[in-house]
C-alpha positions, 0 to 999 in steps of 0.5 A: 554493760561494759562492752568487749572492745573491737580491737580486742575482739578482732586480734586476742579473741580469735587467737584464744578461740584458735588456742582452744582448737589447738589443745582441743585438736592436741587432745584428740590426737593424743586420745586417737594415738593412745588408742591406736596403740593399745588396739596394736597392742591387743591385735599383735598379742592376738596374733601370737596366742592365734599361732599357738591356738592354729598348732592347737587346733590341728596337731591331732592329726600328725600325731595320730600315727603315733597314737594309733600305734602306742595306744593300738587304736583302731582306726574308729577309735581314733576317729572318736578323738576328732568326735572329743576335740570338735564336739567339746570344742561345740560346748565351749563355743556355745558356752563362750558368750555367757562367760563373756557376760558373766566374766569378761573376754579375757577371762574367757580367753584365759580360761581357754588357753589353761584349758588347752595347756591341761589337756596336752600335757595330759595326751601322753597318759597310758589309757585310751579313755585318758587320752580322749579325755584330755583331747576333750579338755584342749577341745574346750579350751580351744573352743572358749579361745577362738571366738572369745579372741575374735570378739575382743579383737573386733571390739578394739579395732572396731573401725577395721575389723575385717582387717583384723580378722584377715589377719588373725586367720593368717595366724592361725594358719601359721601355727597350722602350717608349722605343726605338722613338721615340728611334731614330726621332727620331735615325736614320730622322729625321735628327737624328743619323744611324745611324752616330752613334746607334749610337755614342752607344748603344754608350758609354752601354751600355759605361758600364753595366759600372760599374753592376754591383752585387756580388750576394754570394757564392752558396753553392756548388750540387752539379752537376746531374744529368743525368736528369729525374724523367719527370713534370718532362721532360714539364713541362719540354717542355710549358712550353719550347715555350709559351715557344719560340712566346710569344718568337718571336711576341712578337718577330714582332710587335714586329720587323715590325710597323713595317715591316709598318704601312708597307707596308699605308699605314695610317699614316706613319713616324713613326705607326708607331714610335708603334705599336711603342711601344703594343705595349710600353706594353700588356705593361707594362700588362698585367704590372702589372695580372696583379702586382694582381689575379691569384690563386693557383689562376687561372694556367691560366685566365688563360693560356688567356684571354690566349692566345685574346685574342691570337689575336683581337689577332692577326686584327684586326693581319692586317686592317689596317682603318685606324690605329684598328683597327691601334693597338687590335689591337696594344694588345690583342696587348701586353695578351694576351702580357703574363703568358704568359712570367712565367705560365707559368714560374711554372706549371712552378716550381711543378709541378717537383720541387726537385731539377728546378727549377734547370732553370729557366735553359733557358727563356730559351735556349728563348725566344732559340731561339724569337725567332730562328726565327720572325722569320726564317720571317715574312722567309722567306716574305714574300720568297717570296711577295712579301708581308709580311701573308702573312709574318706570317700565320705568326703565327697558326701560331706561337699555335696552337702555343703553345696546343695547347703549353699544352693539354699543359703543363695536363694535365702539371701537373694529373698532377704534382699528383695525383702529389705528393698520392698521394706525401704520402698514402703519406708519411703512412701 
């Protein structure tokens, strides 16, 4: 056998194996950079359908002074087009997965915005069943769009998802901060008018199918099974009636306040759509600050100290003494609410079996549940009693709820700790 000779072997053979890492090394980098920016591609169209799904989401609320007074509603009518927008928000959330499985997330996601785009346009019809059903309509639209997207966005930036995810809520409440003055300036002041805003808005929100990105292809996951490991169901109860009470106050708040601030004269139309948008300003704030500075291990100590601040935000909303009180109670509610949804998913992630932790999804159908029922009960009863504040009194019932929810969520994942230690202890013997 012919033999390699030894200086060959010890001058050419390394340089072609040292060639080899190189292109090898070339080709990994030029793979990691192509996918790089195709996930900032995919997050930075994400960001913007976000904006547009924030305004979505919270536009009702300004505009129910308008739709009271051009369609005479009573204030428990008005409280059934919250009940239309979360409750089939609810349907759309749950219905999501199985979409994603049949189609793809960007069919989902277009499907959403098509949805949503239909149903504004279709608000200004002169019927009061015709407008609820097509807040229903954006309401399902809404609810296919926001976990599909988060979804496709936690597939394409799988190595910082919560990054990701920081960033998308940022959006979010970008577009919830910017609808409240826009809509004021455009319908209850006159510059365009209902009808005509709300066409606008829906062909801006139809022409945001052409920004779905591709999210990949996703590898195909066996069915779920159908039985919960008993620590995860408690988890799962827990952390689902946190977020059941946490959207429908975020919502009660958010959606009656600018009719709320009207009626207690402390301040003018205009003043309270500034009011809306404080609220928001004060989440995205708070949302920000949690990303700096919250530590690992702090979440429940923070969840209890927002949850207690919120409860105070809330008493001083409910006094109404004078503009200033009013905008600083509210900036505290929106600093108070801030990190108890993303909080407390992270709590039931990180207490949740693996196998459990696709189940994840049925938290945004529990928080469009929960955004539908709660509006619709401050309406209820503020028609019966003929008094918004004694309405949003249910508020504080809505946050006692919700703590006494978390009290359970606390002990449950403190018991599934325990659990998991007992297990790697048993492992390791």
């Amino acid at each position: 056998m012919n033999r390699v000779p030894e200086r060959f072997q010890r001058c050419c053979l390394p340089k072609w194996k040292a060639k080899g890492r190189c292109d090898q090394q070339r080709a990994m980098d030029e793979q990691n950079l192509n996918e790089s920016s195709f996930s900032g591609t995919a997050l930075a169209a994400s960001l913007a359908l976000f904006v547009l799904l924030g305004a979505a989401t919270t536009m009702l609320g300004p505009l129910l002074p308008t739709l009271e007074a051009q369609f005479h509603l009573t204030d428990r009518q008005a409280g059934l087009l919250f009940v239309a927008q979360f409750g089939a928000g609810f349907l759309g959330a749950a219905a999501s997965g199985a979409l994603i499985r049949l189609t793809s997330i960007r069919s989902s996601v277009r499907l959403g915005y098509v949805l949503i785009a239909l149903g504004v346009a279709l608000v200004p019809h002169p019927s009061a069943w015709s407008l609820t059903a097509a807040i229903a309509l954006y309401g399902l639209g809404i609810g296919f769009v926001t976990p599909s997207v988060s979804v496709g966005i936690c597939q394409v930036c799988a190595a910082d998802q919560a990054r990701a995810l920081n960033l998308l809520n940022f959006a979010w409440a970008v577009g919830a901060i910017a609808a409240p003055g826009a809509i004021f300036r455009l319908v209850q002041a006159g510059l365009l008018g209902l009808s005509s805003t709300m066409l606008a808005a829906s062909i801006l929100l139809a022409a945001a199918v052409l920004l779905v990105p591709s999210y990949g292809e996703a590898a195909p996951e066996p069915a779920p099974s159908g039985e919960f490991a008993a620590r995860d169901l408690r988890l799962i109860l827990c952390a689902g009636v946190v977020i059941f009470a946490y959207v429908g106050l975020e919502n009660g708040v958010a959606g009656w306040l600018p009719s709320l601030a009207g009626r207690l004269g402390a301040i003018s139309a205009g003043r309270a759509a500034l009011l809306q948008a404080a609220f928001w300003a004060a989440l995205l704030v708070g949302r920000l600050l949690a990303g700096l500075w919250l530590r690992p291990g702090h979440e429940h100590h923070l969840l209890l100290a927002d949850m207690l601040l919120a409860v105070a935000a809330t008493v001083a909303i409910l006094a109404g003494r004078g503009e200033a009180v009013l905008f600083a109670a509210v900036a505290l509610c929106g600093l108070a609410f801030a990190t108890i949804f993303p909080t407390t998913i992270a709590v039931l992630s990180a207490g949740l079996s693996p196998a459990s932790r696709r189940r994840l999804g049925w938290m945004y159908a529990a928080g469009g549940l929960g955004g539908a029922v709660l509006p619709y009960c401050i309406g209820a009863l503020s028609a019966r009693t003929h008094s918004l504040l004694r309405g949003m009194s249910l508020l504080l019932a809505g946050e006692a709820v919700m703590l006494l929810a978390f009290i359970a969520l606390r002990g449950a994942a403190r018991s599934a700790r325990v659990s998991d230690s007992v297990e790697e202890t048993v492992a390791a013997r």
